[in-house]
N, C-alpha and C positions, 0 to 999 in steps of 0.2 A: 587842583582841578586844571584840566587842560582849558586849550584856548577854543571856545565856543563858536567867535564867532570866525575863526578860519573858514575858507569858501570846502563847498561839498568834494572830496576826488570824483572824478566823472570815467566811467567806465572805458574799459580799451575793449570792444567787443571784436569776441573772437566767434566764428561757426564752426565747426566739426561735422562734415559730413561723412556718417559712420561711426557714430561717435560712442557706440556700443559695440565695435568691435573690440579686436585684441590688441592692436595698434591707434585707435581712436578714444579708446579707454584711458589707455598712457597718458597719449596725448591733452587729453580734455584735462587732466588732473594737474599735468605739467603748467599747463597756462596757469591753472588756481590756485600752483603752490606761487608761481613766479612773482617779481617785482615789475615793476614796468618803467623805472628808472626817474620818472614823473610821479608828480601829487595824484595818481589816478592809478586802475587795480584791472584787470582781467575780469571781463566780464564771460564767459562762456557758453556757449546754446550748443545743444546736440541735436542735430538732426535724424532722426530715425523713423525707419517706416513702418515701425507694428507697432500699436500702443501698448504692448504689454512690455516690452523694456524699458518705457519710459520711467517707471518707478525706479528703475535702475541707475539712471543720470540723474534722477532730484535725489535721490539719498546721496550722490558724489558731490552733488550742490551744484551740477551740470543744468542747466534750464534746457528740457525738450523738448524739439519740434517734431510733430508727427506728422509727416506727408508722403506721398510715394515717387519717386523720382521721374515716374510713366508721366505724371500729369503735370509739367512745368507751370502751368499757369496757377494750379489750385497751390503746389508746394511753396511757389513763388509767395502767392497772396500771404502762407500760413508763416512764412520768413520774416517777412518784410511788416506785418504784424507787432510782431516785436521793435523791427528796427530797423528803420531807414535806409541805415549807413552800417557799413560793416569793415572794422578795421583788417582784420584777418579775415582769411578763409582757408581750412584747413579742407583738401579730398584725401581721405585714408578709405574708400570703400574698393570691396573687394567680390568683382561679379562670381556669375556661375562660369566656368570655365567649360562648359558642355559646348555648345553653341557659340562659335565665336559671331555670327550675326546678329545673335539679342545681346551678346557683351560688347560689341559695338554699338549696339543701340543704347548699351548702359552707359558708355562712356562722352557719347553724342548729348544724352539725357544731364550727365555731369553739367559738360560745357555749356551745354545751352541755362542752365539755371545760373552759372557764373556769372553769366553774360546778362541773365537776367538782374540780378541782384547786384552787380556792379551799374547796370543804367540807372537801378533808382537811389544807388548812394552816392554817385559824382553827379545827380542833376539838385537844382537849386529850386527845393518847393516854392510855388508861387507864393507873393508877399514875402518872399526872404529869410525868411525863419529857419537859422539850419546853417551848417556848410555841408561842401561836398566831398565825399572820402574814397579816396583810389583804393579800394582791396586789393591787399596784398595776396596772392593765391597761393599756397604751399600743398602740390601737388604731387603726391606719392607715385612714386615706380619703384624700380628696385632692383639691387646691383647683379642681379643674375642677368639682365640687361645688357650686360659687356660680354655675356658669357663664362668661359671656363679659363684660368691661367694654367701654367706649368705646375707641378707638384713642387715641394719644400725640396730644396738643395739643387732641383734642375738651373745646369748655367744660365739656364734662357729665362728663368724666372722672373717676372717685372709685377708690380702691381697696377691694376686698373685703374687709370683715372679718369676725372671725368669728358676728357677730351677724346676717348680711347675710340673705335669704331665699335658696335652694338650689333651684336650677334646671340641673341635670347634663345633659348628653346622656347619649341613653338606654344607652350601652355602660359607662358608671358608675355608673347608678341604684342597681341590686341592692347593689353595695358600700356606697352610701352609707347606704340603709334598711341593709345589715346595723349599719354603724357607730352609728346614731341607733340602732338596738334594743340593742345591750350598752348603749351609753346608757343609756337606759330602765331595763334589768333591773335595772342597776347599782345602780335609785336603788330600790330595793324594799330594805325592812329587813333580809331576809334573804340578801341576795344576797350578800354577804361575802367581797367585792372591790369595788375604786372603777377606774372606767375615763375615761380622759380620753382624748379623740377628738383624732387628729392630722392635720393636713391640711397635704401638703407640696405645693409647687409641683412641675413637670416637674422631675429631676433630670439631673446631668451627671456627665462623668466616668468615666473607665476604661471599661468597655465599653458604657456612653452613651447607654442606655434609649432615650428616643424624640428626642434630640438625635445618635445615633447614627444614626438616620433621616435628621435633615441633612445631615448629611456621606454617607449614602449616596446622600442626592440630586444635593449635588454630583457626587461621584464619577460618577455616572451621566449626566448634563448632559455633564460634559467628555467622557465618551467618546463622547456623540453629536455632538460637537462640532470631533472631528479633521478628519474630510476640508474643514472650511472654513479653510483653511490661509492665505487672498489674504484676511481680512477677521479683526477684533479679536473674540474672543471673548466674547460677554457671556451670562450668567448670569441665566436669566429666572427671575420670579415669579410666578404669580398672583395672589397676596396680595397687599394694601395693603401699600405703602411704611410707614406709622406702625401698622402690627399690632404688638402689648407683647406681647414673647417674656421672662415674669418667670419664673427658673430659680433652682436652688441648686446646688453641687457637692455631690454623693453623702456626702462624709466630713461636711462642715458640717452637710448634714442629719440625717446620725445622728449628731451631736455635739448637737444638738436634743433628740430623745430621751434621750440623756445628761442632759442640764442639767435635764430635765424632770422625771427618775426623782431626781437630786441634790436637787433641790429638792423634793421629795417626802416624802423618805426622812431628810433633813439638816439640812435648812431650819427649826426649828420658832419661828424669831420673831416678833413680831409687833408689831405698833405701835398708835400714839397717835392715836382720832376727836378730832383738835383740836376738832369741835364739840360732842362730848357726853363729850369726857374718858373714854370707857370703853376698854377695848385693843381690837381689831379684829386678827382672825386674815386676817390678810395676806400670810401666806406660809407657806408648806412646804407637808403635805398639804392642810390647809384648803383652799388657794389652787390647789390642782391639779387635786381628784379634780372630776370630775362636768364639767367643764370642757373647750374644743372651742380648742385651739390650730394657729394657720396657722407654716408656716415657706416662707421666700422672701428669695430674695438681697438687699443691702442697695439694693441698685437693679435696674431694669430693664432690658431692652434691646428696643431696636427692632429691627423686621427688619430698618432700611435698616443702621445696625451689625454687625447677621448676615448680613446678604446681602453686605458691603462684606467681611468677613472670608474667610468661604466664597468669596467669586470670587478673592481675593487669593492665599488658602492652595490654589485648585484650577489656577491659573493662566492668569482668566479675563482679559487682558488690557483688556479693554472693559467691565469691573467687571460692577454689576449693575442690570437692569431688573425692574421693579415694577408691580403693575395689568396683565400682558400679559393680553391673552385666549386663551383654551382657541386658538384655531388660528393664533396665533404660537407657539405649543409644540412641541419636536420632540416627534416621533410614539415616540421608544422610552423618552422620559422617562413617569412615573408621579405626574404633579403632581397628578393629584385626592385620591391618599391621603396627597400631604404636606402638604395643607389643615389637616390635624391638629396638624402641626407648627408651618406658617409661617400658616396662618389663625385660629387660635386664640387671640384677642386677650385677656390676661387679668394686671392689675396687681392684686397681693395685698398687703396689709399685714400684715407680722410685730412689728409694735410688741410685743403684746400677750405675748407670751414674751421679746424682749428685755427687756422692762421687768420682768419676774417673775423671772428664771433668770441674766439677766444675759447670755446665749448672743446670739453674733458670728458671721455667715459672714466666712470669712479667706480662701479660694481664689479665684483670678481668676475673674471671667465669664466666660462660654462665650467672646463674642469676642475677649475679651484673650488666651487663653490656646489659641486655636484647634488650632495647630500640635502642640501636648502632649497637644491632649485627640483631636486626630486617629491621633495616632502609639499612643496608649494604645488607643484602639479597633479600630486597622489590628490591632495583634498578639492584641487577645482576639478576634478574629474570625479571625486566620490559628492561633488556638490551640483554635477549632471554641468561644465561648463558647454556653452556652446562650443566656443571655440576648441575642446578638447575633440569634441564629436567632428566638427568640421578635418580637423586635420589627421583623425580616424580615417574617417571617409575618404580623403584624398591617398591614404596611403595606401588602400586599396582600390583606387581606378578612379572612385566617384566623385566627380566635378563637378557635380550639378547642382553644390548650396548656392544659396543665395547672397546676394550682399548683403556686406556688413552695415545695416542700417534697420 
């Protein structure tokens, strides 16, 4: 029999706003698989604003809050309900991108509820009862943020890092100013929370974000492609041959956010300026808060790798062509919105969190692992996923879902 009367572990509570998305899903699960390096365990709450997902986070063992982000006082009240103090806070939500005046008001709406829920976890209930806990904020943007790099082999090639200057196309702008404002705020004395800005590569993965747009391109290529039945089927691109398709799997990326919030929260070591012999706070919070981390697979892939996969796994006998122009294209394929996908040329460097966190992507590449990450997408799309429909929508014009929450 173990030992009974050891004291209780006491939760490390984490929030998740958007915690029913495709990036907040991850996420939520990542904290509840984690250790916390202490006698104490991941507590998680998802925040979401339609009650009918919420059965969706208590079957993950996610606890959720149902509130709408319009009404800071009532979402606040329905928060803070649960819990005072909040060691994490996770923003993974994702506006309508129609409007960029209501997706600033969506991002305004974020911040102000930060702000709110960090006043009532750094204050000291009267009578004493309690400490007070600085939220740490892990706040999503995303490396399209820096823009486009050179293609694979160009001399002038470099990878993105996080110091780089930020040139977004304009359908991520708003997100990216909201990100650099909690920024900002953050760094005001009284702001009382620390937020570290996260920027992830395109993700993969079970229901497949915008690499699920791949596979719906093939998918759609091969069906226009039956009646040529007397000749090899080949698998056209518009895109350069050497366009850098740099991605992460879905779990490795919220395994990110994990190592980030551990090292934070656990971390409190520090080391030796061999040149001036003083300590230097090097790691844990010091080394996190106010700070702009990228995450991105351990390597890249090209599209001719991607392209050579997809004709393989769609069973393009005649593989795949590259550089076509607009009128070698069949006419029912939708190649200009998957310019987004396969022309979007962009090598990221994640040194800068392996080297602090210690955090490793472990899951195959997209095109290693085509077939599984095909088969995982076929069934959340025959299972009606939202997130399959949302990034449908997008790849035809439509920007106007909702957030993820």
């Amino acid at each position: 029999m173990g030992n009974t009367s050891a004291s209780s572990p006491q939760p490390v509570r984490v929030l998740v706003i958007g915690a029913n998305g495709y990036l907040g899903s991850a996420i939520s699960c990542a904290f509840l698989r984690a250790a916390t390096l202490t006698s104490s365990y991941f507590q998680v709450y998802g925040l979401v604003r339609r009650a009918s997902t919420a059965r969706a986070l208590a079957i993950q063992e996610v606890i959720p809050i149902v509130g709408p982000l319009s009404d800071i006082g009532s979402v606040s009240q329905a928060v803070l309900f649960h819990s005072r103090t909040w060691d994490v806070i996770v923003n993974c939500t994702e506006p309508s991108k129609s409007d960029p005046v209501a997706e600033a008001q969506h991002w305004h709406d974020v911040l102000a509820l930060v702000r709110s829920l960090a006043e009532a976890s750094t204050s000291i209930p009267s009578g004493g009862g309690g400490k007070a806990v600085t939220p740490l904020v892990l706040w999503s943007s995303g490396c399209k943020d820096y823009g486009t790099t050179k293609l694979h082999g160009d001399l002038e090639l470099k990878p993105h890092t996080e110091s780089d200057p930020l040139n977004p196309p304009d359908v991520v702008r708003c997100r990216m100013e909201g990100a650099l404002r909690a920024l900002q705020v953050a760094e005001e004395a009284s702001a009382g929370f620390d937020v570290v800005v996260v920027r992830a590569s395109p993700v993969c993965g079970y229901s497949g974000s915008y690499y699920g747009a791949a596979l719906e391109y093939a998918a759609a290529f091969a069906a226009s492609e039956k009646e040529n039945v007397n000749e090899a089927k080949v698998l056209k691109f518009t895109a350069d041959t050497n366009t850098i398709m740099h991605g992460v799997h879905v779990n490795d990326c919220a395994d990110a956010y994990v190592a980030l919030a551990r090292t934070a929260l656990f971390d409190n070591g520090d080391s030796l300026d061999e040149r001036t012999g003083n300590r230097m706070l090097t790691h844990g919070r010091a080394a996190i808060a106010g700070q702009i981390f990228n995450i991105s697979g351990r390597r890249y892939e090209t599209l001719t790798e991607v392209g050579a996969a997809l004709a393989a796994e769609y069973g393009f006998t005649g593989g795949s062509q590259f550089n076509v122009s607009a009128d070698n294209m069949p006419e029912h394929v939708n190649y200009q919105s998957s310019e987004f996908v396969f022309g979007y040329s962009q090598w990221v460097s994640s040194e800068k969190i392996r080297a602090l966190t210690g955090w490793r992507d472990k899951r195959p590449l997209f095109s290693e692992n085509i077939h599984v990450y095909r088969l995982a997408y076929q069934a959340a799309k025959d299972l009606g996923s939202e997130n399959v429909e949302r990034i449908r929508k997008r790849m035809t014009g439509n920007w106007r879902d909702e957030w993820n929450c």
